[in-house]
PDB file of N, CA, C and O in Angstrom:
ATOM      1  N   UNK A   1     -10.282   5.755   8.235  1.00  0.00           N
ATOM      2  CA  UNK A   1      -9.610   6.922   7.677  1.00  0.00           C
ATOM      3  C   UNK A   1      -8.120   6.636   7.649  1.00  0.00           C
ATOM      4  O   UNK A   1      -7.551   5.955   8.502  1.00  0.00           O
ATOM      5  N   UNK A   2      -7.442   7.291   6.451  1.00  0.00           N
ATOM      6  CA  UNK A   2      -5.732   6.542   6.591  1.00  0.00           C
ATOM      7  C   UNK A   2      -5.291   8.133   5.628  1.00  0.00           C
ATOM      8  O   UNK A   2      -5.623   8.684   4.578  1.00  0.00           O
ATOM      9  N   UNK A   3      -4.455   8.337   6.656  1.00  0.00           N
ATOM     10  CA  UNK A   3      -3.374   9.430   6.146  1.00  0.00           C
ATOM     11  C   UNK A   3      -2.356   8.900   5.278  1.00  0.00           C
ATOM     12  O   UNK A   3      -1.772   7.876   5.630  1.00  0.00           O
ATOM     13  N   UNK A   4      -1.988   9.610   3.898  1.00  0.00           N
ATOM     14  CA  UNK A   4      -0.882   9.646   3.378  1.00  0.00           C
ATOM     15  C   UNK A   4      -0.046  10.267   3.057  1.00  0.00           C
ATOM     16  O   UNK A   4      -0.127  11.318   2.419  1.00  0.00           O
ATOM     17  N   UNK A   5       0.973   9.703   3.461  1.00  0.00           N
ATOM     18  CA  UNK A   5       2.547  11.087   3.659  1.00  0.00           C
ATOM     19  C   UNK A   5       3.088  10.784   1.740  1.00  0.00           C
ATOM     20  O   UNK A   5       3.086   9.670   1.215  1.00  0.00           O
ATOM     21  N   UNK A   6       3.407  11.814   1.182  1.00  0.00           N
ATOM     22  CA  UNK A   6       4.392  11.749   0.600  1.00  0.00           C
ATOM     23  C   UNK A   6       5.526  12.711   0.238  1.00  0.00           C
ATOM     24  O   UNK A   6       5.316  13.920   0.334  1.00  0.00           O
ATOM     25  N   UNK A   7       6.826  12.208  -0.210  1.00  0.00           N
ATOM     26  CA  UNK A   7       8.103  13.500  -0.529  1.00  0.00           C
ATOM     27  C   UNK A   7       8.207  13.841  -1.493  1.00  0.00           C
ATOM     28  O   UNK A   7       8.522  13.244  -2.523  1.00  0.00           O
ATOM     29  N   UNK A   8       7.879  15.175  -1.247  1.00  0.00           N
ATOM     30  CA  UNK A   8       8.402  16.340  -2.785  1.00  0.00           C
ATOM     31  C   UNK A   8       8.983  15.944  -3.520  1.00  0.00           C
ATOM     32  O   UNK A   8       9.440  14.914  -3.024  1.00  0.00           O
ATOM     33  N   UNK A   9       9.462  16.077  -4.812  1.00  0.00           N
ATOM     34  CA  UNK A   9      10.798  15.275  -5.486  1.00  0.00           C
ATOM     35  C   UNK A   9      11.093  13.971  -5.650  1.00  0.00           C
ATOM     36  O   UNK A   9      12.216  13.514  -5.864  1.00  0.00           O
ATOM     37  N   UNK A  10       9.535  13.048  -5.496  1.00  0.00           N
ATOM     38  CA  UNK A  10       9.781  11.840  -5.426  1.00  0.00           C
ATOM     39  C   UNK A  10       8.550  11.231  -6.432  1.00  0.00           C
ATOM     40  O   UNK A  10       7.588  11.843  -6.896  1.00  0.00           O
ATOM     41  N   UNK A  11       8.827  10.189  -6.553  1.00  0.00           N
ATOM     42  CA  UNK A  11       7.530   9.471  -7.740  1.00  0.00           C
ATOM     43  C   UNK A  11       6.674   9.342  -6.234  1.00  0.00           C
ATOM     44  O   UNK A  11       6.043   8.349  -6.597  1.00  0.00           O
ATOM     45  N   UNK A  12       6.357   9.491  -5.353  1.00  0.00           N
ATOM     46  CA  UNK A  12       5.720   8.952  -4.595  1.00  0.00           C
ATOM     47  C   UNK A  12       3.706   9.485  -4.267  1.00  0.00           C
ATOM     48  O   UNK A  12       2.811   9.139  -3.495  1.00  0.00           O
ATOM     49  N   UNK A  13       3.862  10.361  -5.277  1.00  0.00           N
ATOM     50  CA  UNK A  13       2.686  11.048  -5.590  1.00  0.00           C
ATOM     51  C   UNK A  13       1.821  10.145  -6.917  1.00  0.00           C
ATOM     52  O   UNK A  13       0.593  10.178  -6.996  1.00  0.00           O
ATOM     53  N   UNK A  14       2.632   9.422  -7.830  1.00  0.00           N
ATOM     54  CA  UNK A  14       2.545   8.819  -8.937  1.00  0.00           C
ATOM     55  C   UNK A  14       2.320   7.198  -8.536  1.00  0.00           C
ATOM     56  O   UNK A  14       1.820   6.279  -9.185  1.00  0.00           O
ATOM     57  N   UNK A  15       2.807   7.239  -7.414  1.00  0.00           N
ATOM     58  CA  UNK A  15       2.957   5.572  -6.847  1.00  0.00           C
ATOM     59  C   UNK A  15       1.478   5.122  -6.681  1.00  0.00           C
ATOM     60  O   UNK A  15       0.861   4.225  -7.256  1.00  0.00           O
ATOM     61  N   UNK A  16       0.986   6.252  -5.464  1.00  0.00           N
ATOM     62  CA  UNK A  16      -0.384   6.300  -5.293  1.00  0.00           C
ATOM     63  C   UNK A  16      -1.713   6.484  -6.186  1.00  0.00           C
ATOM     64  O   UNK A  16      -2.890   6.178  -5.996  1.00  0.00           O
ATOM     65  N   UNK A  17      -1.123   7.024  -7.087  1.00  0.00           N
ATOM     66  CA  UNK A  17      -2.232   6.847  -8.426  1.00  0.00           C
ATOM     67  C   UNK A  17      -1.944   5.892  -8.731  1.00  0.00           C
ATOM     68  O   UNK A  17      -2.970   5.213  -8.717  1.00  0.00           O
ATOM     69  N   UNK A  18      -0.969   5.197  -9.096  1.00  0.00           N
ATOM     70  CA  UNK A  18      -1.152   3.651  -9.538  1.00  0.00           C
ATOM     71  C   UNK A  18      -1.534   3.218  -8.929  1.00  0.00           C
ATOM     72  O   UNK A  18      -2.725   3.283  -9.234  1.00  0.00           O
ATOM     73  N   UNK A  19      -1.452   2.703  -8.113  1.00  0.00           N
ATOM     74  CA  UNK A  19      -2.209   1.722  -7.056  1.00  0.00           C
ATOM     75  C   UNK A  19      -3.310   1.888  -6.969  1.00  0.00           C
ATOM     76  O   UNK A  19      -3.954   0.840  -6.921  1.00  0.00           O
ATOM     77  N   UNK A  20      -4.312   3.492  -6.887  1.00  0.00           N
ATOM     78  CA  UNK A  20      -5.860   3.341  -6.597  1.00  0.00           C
ATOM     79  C   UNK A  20      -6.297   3.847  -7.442  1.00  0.00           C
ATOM     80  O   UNK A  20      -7.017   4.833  -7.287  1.00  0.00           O
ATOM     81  N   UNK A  21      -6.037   3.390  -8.509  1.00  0.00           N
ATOM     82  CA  UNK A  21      -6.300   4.373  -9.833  1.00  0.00           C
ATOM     83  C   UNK A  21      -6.902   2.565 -10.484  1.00  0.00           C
ATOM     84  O   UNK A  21      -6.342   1.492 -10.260  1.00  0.00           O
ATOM     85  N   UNK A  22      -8.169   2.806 -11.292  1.00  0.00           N
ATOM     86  CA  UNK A  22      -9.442   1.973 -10.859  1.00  0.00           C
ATOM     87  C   UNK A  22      -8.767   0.918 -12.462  1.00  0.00           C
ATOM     88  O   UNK A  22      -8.698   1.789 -13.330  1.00  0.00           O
ATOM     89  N   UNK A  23      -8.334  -0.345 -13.071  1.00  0.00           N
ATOM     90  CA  UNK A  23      -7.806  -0.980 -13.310  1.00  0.00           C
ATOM     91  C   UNK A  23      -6.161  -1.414 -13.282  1.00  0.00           C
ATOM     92  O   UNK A  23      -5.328  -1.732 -14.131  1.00  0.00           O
ATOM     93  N   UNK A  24      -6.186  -1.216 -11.614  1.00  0.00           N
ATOM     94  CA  UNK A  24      -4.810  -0.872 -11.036  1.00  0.00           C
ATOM     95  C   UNK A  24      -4.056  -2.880 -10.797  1.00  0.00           C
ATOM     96  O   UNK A  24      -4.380  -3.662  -9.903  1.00  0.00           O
ATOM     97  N   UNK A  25      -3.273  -3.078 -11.693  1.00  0.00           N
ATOM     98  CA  UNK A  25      -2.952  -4.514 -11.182  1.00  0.00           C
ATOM     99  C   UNK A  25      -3.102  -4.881  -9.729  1.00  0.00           C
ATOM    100  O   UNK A  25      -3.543  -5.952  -9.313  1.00  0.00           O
ATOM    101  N   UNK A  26      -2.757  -4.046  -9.139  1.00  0.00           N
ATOM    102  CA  UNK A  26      -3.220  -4.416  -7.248  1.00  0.00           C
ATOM    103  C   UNK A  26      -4.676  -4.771  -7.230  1.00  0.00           C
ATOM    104  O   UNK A  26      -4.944  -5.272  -6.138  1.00  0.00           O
ATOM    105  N   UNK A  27      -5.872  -4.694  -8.138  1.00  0.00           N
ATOM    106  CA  UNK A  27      -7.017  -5.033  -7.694  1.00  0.00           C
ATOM    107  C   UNK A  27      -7.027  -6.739  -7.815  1.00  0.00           C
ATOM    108  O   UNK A  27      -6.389  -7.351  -8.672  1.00  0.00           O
ATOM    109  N   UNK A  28      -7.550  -7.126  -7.181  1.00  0.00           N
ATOM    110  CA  UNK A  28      -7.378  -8.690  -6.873  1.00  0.00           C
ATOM    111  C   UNK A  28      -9.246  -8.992  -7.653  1.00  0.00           C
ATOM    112  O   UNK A  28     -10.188  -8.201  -7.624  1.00  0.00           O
ATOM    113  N   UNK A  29      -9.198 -10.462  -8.294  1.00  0.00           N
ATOM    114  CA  UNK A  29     -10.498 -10.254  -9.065  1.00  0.00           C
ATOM    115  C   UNK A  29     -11.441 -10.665  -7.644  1.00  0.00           C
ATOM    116  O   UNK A  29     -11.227 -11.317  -6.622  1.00  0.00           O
ATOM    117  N   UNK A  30     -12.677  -9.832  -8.253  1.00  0.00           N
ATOM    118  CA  UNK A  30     -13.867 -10.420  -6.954  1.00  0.00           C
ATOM    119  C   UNK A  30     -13.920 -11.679  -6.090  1.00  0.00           C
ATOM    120  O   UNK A  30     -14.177 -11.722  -4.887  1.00  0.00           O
ATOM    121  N   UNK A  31     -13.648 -12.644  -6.864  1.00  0.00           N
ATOM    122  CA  UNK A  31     -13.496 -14.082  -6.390  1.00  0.00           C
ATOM    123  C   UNK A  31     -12.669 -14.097  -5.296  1.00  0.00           C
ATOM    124  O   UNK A  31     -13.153 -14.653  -4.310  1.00  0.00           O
ATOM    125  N   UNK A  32     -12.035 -13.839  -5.230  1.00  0.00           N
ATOM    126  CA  UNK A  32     -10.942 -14.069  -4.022  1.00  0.00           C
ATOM    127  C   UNK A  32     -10.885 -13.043  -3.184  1.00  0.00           C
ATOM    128  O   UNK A  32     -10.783 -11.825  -3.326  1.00  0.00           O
ATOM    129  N   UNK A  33     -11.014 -14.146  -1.814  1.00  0.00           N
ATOM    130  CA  UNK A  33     -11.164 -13.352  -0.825  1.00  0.00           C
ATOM    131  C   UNK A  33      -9.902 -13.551   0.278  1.00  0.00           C
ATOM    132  O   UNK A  33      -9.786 -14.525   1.021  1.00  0.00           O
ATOM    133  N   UNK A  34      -9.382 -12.898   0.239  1.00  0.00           N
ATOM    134  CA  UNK A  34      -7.761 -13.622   0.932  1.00  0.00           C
ATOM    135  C   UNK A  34      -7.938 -13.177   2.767  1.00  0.00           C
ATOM    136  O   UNK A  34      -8.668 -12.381   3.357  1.00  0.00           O
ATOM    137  N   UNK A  35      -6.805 -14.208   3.245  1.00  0.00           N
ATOM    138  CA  UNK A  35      -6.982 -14.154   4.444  1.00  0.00           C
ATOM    139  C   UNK A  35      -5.843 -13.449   5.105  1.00  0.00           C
ATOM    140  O   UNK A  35      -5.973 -12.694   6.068  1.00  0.00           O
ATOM    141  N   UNK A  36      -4.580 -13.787   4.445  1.00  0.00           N
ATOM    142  CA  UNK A  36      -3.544 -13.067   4.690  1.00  0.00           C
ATOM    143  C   UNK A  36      -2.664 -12.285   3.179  1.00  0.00           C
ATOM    144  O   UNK A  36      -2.749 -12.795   2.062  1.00  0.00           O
ATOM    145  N   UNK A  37      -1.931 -11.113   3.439  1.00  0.00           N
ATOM    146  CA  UNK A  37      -2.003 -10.766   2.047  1.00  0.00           C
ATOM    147  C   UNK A  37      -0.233  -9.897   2.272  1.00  0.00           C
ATOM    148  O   UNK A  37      -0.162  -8.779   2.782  1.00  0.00           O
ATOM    149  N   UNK A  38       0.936 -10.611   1.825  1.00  0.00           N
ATOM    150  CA  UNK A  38       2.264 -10.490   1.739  1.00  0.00           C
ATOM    151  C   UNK A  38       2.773  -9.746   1.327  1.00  0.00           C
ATOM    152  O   UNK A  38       3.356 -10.218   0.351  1.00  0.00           O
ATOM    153  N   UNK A  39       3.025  -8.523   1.449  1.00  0.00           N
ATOM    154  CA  UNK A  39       3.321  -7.313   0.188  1.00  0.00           C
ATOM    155  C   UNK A  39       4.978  -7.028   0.467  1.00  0.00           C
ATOM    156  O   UNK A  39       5.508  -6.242   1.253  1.00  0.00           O
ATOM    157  N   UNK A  40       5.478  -7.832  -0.341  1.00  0.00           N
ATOM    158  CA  UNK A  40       6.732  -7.749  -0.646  1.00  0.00           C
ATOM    159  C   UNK A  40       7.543  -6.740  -1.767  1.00  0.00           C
ATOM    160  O   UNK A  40       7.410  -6.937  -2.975  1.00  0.00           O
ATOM    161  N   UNK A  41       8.217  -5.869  -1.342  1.00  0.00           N
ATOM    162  CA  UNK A  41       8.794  -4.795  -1.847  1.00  0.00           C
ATOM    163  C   UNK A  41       8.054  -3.511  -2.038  1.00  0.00           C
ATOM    164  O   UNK A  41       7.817  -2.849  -3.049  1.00  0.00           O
ATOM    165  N   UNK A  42       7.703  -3.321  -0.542  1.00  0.00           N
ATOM    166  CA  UNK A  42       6.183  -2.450  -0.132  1.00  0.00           C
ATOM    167  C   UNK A  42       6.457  -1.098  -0.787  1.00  0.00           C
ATOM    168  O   UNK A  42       5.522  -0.429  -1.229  1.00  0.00           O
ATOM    169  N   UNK A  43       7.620  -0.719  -0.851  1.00  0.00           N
ATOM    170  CA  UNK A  43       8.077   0.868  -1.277  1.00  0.00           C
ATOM    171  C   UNK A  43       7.456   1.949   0.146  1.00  0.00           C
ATOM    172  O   UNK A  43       7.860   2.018   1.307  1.00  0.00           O
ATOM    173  N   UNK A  44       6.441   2.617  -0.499  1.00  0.00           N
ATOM    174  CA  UNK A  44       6.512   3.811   0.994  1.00  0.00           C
ATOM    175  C   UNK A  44       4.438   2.963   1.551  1.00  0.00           C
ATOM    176  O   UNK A  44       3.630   3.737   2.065  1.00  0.00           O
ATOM    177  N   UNK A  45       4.068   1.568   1.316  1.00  0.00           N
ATOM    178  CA  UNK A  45       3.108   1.682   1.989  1.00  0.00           C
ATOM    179  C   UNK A  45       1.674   2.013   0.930  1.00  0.00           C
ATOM    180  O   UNK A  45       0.581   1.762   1.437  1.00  0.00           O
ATOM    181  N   UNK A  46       1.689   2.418  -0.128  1.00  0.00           N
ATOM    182  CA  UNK A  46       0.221   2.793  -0.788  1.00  0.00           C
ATOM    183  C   UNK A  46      -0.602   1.516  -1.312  1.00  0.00           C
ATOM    184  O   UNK A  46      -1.826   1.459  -1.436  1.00  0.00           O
ATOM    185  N   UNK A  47       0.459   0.365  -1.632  1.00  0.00           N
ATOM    186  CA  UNK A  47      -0.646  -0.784  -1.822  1.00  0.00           C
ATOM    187  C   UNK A  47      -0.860  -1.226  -0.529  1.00  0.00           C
ATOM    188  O   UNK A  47      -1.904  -1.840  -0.311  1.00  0.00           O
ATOM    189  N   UNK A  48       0.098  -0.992   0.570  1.00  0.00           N
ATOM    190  CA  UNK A  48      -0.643  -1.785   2.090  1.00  0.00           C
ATOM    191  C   UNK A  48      -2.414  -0.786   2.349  1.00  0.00           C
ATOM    192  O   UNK A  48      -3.503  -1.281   2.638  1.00  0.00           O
ATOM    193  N   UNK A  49      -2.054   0.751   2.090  1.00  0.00           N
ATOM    194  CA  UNK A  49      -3.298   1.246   2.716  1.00  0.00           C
ATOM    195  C   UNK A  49      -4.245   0.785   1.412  1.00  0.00           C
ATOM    196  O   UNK A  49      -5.372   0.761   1.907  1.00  0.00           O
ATOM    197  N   UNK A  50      -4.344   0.487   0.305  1.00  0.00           N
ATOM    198  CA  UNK A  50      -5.314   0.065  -0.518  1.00  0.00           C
ATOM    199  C   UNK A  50      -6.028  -1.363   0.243  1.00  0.00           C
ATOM    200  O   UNK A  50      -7.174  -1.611   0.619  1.00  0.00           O
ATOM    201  N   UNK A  51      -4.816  -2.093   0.256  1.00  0.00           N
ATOM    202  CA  UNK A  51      -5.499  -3.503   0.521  1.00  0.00           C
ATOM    203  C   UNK A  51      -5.969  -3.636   2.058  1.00  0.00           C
ATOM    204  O   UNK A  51      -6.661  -4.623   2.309  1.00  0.00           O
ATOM    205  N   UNK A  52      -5.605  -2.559   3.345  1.00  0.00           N
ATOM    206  CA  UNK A  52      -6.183  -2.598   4.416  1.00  0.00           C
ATOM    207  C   UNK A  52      -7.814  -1.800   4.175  1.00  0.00           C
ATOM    208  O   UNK A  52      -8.775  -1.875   4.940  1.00  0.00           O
ATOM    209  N   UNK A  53      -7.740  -1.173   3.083  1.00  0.00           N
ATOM    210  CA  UNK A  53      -9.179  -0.039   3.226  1.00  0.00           C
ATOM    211  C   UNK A  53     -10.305  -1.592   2.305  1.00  0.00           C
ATOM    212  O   UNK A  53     -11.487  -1.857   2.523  1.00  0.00           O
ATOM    213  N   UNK A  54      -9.330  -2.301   1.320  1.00  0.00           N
ATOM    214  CA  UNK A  54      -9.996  -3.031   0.899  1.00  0.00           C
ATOM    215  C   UNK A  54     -10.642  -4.293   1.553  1.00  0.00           C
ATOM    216  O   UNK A  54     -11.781  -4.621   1.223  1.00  0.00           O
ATOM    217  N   UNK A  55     -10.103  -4.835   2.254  1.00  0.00           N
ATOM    218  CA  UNK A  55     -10.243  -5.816   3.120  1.00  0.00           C
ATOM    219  C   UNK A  55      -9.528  -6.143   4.564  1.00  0.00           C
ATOM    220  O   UNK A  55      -8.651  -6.850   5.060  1.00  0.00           O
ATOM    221  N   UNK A  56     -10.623  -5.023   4.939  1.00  0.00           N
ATOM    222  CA  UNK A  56     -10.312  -4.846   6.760  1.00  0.00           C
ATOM    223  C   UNK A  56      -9.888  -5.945   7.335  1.00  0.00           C
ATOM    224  O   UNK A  56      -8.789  -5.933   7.889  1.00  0.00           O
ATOM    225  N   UNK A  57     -10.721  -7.174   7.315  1.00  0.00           N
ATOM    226  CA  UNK A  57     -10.241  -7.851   8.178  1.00  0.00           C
ATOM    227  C   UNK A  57      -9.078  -9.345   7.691  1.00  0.00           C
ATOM    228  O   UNK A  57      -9.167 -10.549   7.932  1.00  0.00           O
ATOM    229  N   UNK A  58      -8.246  -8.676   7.075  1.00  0.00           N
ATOM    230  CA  UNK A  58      -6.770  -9.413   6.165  1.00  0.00           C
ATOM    231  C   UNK A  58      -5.785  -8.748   7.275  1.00  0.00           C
ATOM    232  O   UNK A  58      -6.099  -7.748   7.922  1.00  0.00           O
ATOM    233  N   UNK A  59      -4.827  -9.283   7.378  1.00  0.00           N
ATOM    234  CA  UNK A  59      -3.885  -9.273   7.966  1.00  0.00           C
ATOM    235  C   UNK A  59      -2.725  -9.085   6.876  1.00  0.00           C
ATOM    236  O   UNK A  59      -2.408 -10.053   6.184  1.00  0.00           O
ATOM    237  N   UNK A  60      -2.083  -7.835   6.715  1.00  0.00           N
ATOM    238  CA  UNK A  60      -1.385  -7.556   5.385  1.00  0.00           C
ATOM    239  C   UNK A  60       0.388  -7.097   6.156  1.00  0.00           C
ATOM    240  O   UNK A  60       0.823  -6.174   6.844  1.00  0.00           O
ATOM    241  N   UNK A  61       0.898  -8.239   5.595  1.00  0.00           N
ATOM    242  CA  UNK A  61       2.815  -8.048   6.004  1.00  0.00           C
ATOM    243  C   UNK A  61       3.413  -7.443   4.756  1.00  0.00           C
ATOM    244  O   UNK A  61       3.296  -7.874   3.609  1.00  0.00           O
ATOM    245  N   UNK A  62       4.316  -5.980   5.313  1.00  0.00           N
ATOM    246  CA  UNK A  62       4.885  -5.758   4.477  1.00  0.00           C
ATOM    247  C   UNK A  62       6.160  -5.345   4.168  1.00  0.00           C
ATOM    248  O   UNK A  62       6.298  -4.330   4.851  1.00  0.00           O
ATOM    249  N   UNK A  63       7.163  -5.521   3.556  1.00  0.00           N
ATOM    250  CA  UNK A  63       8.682  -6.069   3.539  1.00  0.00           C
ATOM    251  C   UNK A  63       9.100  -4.884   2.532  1.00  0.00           C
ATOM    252  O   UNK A  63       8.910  -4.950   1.318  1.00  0.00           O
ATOM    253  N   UNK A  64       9.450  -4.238   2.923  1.00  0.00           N
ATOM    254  CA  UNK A  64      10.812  -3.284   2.171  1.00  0.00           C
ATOM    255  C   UNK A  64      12.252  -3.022   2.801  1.00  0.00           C
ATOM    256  O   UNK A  64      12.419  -2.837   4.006  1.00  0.00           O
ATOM    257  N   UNK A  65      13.500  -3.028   1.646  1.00  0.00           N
ATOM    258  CA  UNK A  65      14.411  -3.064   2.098  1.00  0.00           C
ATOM    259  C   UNK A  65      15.061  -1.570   2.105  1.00  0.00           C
ATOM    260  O   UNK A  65      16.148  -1.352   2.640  1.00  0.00           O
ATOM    261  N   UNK A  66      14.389  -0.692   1.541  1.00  0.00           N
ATOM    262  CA  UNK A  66      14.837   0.653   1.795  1.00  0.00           C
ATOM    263  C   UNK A  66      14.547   1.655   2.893  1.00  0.00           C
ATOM    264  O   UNK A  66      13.528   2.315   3.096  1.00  0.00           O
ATOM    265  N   UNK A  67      15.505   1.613   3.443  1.00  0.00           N
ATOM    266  CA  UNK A  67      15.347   2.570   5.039  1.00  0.00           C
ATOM    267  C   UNK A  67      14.468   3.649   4.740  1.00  0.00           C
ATOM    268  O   UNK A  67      13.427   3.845   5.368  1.00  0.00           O
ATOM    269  N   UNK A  68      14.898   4.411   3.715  1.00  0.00           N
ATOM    270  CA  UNK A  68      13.572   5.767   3.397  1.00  0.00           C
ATOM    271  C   UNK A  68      12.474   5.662   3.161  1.00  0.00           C
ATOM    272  O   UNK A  68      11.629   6.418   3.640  1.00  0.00           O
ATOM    273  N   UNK A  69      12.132   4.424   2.137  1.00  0.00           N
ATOM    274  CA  UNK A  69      10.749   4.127   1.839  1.00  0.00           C
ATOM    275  C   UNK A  69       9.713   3.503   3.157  1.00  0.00           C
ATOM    276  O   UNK A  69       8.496   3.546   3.337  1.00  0.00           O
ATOM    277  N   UNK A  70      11.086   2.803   4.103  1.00  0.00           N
ATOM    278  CA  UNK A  70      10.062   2.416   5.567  1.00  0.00           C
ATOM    279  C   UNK A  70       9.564   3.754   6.369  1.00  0.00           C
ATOM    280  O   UNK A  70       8.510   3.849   6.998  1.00  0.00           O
ATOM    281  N   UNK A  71      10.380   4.581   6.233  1.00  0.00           N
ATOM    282  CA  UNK A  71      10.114   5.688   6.990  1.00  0.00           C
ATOM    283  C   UNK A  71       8.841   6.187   6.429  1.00  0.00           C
ATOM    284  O   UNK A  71       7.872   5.614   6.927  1.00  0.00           O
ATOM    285  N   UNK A  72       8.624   6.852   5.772  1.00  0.00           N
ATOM    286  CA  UNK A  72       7.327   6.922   4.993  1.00  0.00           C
ATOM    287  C   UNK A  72       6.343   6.303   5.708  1.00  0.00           C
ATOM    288  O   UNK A  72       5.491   6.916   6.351  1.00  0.00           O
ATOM    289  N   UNK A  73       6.434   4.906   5.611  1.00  0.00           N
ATOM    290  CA  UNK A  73       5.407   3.637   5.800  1.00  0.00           C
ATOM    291  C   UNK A  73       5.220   3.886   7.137  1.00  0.00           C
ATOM    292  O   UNK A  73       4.107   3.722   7.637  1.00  0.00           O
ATOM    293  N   UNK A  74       6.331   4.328   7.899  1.00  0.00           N
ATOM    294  CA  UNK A  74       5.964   3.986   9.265  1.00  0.00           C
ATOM    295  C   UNK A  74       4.982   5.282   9.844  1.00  0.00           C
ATOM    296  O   UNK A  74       4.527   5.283  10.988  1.00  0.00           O
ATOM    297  N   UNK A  75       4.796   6.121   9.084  1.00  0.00           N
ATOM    298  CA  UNK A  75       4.361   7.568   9.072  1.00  0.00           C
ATOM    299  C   UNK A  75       2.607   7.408   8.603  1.00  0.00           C
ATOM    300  O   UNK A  75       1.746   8.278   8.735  1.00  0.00           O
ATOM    301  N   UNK A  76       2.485   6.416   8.196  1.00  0.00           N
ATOM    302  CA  UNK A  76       0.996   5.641   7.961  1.00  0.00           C
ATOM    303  C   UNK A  76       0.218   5.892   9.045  1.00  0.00           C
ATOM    304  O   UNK A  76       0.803   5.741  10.117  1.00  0.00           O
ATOM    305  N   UNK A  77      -1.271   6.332   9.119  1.00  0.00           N
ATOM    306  CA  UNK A  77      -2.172   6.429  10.323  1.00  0.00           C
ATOM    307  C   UNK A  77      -3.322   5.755   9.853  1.00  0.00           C
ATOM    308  O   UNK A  77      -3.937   6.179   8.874  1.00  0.00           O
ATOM    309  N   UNK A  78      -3.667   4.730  10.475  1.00  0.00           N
ATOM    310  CA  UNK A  78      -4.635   3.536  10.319  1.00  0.00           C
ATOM    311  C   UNK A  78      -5.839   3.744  11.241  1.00  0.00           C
ATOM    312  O   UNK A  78      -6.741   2.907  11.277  1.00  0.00           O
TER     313      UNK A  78
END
């Protein structure tokens, strides 16, 4: 189960439909099964909870440089 926070007044409601919204470039093709998975310029966190619900046992790092958008992320319940 994974909670998601988002802020009023923000695309951050729109972020999350992209991402799990079902020919979403984040879907990786069947074939590949990754072991570790780098998510660089994470924003507030919605492709990390896609790709943790997608493949539990990946180990997923994720790098944003905006103090607000980490906050968010860090507000994630896994």
């Amino acid at each position: 189960m994974y909670t998601l926070h988002v802020r009023g007044g923000t695309l951050d409601a729109a972020i999350f439909e992209q991402i799990l919204c079902d020919g979403s470039e984040y879907r990786l093709p069947g074939e590949i099964e990754p072991e570790i998975i780098f998510d660089i310029g994470a924003n507030i966190g919605a492709s990390a909870v896609y790709f943790a619900a997608r493949y539990p046992e990946v180990k997923v790092y994720c790098f944003e440089p905006l103090p607000e958008d980490v906050d968010v992320t860090l507000c994630l319940t896994v």
